[in-house]
C-alpha positions in Angstrom: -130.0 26.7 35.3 -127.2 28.1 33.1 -125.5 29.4 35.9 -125.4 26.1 37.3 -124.3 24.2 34.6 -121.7 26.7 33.8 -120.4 25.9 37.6 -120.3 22.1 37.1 -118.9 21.9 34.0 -115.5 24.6 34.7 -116.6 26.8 37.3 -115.3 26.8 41.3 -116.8 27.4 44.6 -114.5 29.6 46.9 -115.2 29.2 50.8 -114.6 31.3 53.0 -114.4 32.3 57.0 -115.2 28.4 58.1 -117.3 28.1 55.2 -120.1 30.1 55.9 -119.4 32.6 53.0 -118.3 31.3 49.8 -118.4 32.6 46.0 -119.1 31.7 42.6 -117.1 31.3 40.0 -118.3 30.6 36.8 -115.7 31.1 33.8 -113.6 29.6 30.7 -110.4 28.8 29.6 -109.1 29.2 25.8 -105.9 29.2 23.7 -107.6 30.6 20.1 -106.5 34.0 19.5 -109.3 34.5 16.4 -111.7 32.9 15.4 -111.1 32.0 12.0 -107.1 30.9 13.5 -106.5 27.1 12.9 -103.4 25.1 14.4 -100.7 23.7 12.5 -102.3 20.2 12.8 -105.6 21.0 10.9 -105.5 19.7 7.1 -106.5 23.8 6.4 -105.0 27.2 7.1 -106.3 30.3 5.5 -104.1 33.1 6.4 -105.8 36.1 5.0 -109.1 34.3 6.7 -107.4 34.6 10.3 -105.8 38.1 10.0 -109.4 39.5 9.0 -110.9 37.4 11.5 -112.3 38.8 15.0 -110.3 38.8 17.9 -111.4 36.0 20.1 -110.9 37.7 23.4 -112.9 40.7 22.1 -116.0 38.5 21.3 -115.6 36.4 24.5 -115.8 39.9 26.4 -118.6 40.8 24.8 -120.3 37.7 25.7 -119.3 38.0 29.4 -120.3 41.5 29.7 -123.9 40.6 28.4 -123.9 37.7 30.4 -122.1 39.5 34.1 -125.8 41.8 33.3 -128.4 38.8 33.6 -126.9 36.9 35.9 -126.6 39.8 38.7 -130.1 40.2 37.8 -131.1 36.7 37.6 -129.5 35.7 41.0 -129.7 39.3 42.3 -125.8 39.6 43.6 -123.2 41.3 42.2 -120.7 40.0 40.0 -117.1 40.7 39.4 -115.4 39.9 35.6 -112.1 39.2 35.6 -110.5 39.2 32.0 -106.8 38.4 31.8 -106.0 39.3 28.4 -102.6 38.7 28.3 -100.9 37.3 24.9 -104.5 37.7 23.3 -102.6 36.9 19.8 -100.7 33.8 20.8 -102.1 30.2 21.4 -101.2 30.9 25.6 -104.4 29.6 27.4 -106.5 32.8 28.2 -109.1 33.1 31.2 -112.3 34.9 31.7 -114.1 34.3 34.3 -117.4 35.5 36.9 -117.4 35.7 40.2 -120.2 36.4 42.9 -119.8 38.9 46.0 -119.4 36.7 49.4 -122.6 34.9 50.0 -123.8 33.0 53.0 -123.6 29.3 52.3 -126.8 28.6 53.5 -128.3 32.3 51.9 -131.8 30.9 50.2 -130.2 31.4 46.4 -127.4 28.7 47.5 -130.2 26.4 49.2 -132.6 26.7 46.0 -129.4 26.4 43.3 -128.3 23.2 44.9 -131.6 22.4 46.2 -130.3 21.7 50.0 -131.4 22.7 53.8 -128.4 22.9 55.0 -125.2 24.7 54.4 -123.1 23.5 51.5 -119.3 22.1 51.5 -116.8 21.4 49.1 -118.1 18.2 48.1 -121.4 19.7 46.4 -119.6 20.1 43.3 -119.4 15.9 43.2 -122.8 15.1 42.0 -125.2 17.7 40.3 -128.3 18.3 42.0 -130.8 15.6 42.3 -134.2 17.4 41.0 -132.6 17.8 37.5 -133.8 13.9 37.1 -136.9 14.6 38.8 -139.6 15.5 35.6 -141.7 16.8 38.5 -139.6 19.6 40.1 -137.8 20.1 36.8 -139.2 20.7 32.9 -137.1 19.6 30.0 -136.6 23.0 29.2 -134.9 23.6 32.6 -132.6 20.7 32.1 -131.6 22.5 28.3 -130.6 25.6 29.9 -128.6 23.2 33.2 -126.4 21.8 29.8 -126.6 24.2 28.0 -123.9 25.7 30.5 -122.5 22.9 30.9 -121.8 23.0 26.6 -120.6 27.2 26.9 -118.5 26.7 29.4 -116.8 23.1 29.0 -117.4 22.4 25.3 -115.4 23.3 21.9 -115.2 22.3 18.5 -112.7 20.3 17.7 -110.2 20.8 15.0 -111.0 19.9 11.5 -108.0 16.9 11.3 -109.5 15.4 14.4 -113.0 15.5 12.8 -111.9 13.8 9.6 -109.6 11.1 11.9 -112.9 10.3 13.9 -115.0 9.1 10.5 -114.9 6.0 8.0 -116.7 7.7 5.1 -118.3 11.3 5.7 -116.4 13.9 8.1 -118.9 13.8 11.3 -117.8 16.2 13.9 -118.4 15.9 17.3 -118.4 18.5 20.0 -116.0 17.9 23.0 -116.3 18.6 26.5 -113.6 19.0 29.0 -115.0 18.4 32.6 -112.7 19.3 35.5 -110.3 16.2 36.6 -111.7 15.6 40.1 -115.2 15.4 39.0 -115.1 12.0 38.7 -119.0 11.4 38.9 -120.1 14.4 36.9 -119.9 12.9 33.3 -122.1 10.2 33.6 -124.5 12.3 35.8 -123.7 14.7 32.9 -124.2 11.7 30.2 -127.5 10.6 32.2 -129.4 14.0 31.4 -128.1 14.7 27.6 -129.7 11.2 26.6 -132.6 10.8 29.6 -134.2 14.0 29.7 -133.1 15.6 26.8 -132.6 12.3 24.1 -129.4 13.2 22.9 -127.0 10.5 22.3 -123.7 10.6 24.0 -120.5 9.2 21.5 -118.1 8.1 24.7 -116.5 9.5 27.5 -112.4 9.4 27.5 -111.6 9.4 31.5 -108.7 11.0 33.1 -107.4 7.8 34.4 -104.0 6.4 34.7 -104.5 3.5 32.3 -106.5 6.0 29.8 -104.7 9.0 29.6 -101.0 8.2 30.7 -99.4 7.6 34.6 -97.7 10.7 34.2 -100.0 13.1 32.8 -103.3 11.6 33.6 -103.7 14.4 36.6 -103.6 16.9 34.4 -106.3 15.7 32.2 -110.0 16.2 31.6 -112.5 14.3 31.4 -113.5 14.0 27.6 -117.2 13.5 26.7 -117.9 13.7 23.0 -120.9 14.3 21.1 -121.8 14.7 17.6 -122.2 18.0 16.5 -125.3 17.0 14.3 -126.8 15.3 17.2 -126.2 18.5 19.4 -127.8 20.7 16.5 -130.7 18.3 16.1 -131.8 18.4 19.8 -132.3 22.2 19.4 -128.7 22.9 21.4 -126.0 25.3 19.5 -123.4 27.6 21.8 -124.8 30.8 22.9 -121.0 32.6 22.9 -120.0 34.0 20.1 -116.8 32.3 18.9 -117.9 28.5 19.7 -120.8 29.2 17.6 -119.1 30.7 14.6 -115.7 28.2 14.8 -118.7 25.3 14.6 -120.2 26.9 12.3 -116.9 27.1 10.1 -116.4 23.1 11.1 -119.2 22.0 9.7 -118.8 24.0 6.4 -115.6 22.4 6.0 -116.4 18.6 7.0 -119.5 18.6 5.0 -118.6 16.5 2.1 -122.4 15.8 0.7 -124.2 19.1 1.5 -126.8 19.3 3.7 -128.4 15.8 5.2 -131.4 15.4 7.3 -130.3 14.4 10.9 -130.4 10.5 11.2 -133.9 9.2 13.4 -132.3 9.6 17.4 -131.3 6.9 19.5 -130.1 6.5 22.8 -126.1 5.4 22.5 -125.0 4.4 25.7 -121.0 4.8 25.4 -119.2 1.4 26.3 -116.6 1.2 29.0 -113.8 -0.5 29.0 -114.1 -3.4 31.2 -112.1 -3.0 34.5 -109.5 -5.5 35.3 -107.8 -6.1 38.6 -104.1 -5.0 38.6 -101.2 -7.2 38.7 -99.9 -7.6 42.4 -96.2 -6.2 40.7 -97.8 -2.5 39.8 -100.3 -2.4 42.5 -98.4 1.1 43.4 -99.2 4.3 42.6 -100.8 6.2 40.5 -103.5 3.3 40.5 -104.1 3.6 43.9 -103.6 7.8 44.3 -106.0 9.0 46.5 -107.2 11.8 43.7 -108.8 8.8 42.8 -112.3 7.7 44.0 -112.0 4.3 46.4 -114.3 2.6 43.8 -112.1 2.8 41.1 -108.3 2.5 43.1 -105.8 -0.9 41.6 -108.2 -0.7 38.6 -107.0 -1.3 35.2 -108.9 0.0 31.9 -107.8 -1.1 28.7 -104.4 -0.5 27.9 -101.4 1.8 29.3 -100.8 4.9 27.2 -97.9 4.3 25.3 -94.5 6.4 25.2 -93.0 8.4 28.0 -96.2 7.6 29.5 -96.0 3.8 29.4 -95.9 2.1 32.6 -92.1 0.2 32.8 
């Protein structure tokens, strides 16, 4: 299930020959070169903190190691890592990433992962599997380890000026997740689980469309879904690598403003769209009707254009 939700939430299927082989690629993208380092936008910067601070490619290799070991058990295939380490000290975005030996696309761990008869195709990677909201083929606990992955391999803390920005009296942080673009149905399937099975509210989702993140750069954009970190803590969830759990660990030491508080009684938040409006015939042109974009949701306009050099003239 962490595998899986690890896939979903960054990772890649590769086809090959026809597409009856394919591989696995589960991995992670990240610019911080330690742990302790802070950009020039947070409100804080401790210098000697960051030069004594672990390196956060060495921790993420660590983590990758451990985990290339259990998975090649767990799925029984081998598994490649690929680090790219280049730059480890600048903010450059660094990969790391897992990937299986060829497998047959109908091999028996393809059709029980995806939970299919039949060989699978590109367009898998659309919807997660159905039996994750079926309480009688799957427990709560196997859901937990499905987001779980999703959280490790999609989900960061954000920095300490965006925490404070996102509050009216006490800093609450909340944990972002970056979903790949052309996903488009996988955050609320995503959304769906985190407060159905598992009862954790869900803060909003920020969509990588045109009239939301800009027409220039909107295809270059993730899909943000945002939780509270206390929520995420509260439902028993923390990151299992090594540097998302210690920068949110160092977040929350440096947003708490009133020590320690119990975790307010859950409820299910169900994050508010932006009503969809039909375009004006004079900018019924693209991007709005880019075919990276699903049918459903072509010469739809939500909310208000991005403004600057991304504002539509």
């Amino acid at each position: 299930m962490y595998a899986l939700g690890m896939l979903y939430a960054k990772g890649d299927i590769i086809f090959h020959k026809k597409q009856r082989k394919c591989t696995l690629r589960f991995g992670i993208k990240y610019k911080r070169p330690n742990v302790a380092a802070k950009r020039s936008d947070n409100l804080k910067k401790n210098t000697t903190a960051e030069k004594n601070s672990e390196s956060v490619s060495y921790a993420v290799f660590n983590d990758f190691t451990r985990l290339q070991k259990q998975l090649e058990k767990e799925l029984d295939v081998k598994i490649d890592l690929d680090f790219l380490p280049e730059n480890i000290k600048e903010w450059d975005t660094k990969i790391i990433s897992l990937e299986t030996s060829e497998l047959d696309t109908d091999s028996p761990i393809i059709l029980e992962l995806f939970d299919t008869t039949s060989r699978i195709d590109p367009s898998i990677l659309q919807h997660v599997p159905n039996y994750l909201f079926d309480e009688s083929k799957t427990t709560k606990l196997d859901v937990s380890g499905f987001l779980q992955g999703v959280a490790d391999a999609s989900g960061l803390p954000p920095s300490t000026t965006t925490s404070y920005m996102t509050t009216t009296k006490d800093a609450k942080p909340r944990l972002q997740f970056e979903l790949v673009h052309d996903r488009w149905y996988i955050p609320v399937e995503i959304c769906r689980l985190f407060q159905r099975r598992v009862e954790i509210p869900v803060q909003g989702i920020n969509w990588g469309h045109p009239s939301v993140r800009g027409v220039v750069t909107w295809r270059t954009q993730n899909h943000q879904f945002r939780i509270f970190a206390a929520d995420i803590l509260a439902g028993g969830f923390n990151f299992q690598l090594k540097f998302k759990k210690d920068s949110l660990a160092e977040l929350l030491k440096e947003t708490s403003t009133s020590g320690s508080k119990k975790p307010e009684k859950k409820k299910t938040f169900y994050p508010r769209g932006r009503q969809p409006k039909r375009l004006p015939l004079t900018i019924k042109k693209k991007p709005f009707n880019d075919l990276d974009i699903p049918k459903p949701l072509q010469n739809l306009l939500f909310g208000s254009f991005a403004t600057g050099r991304n504002k539509l003239e």
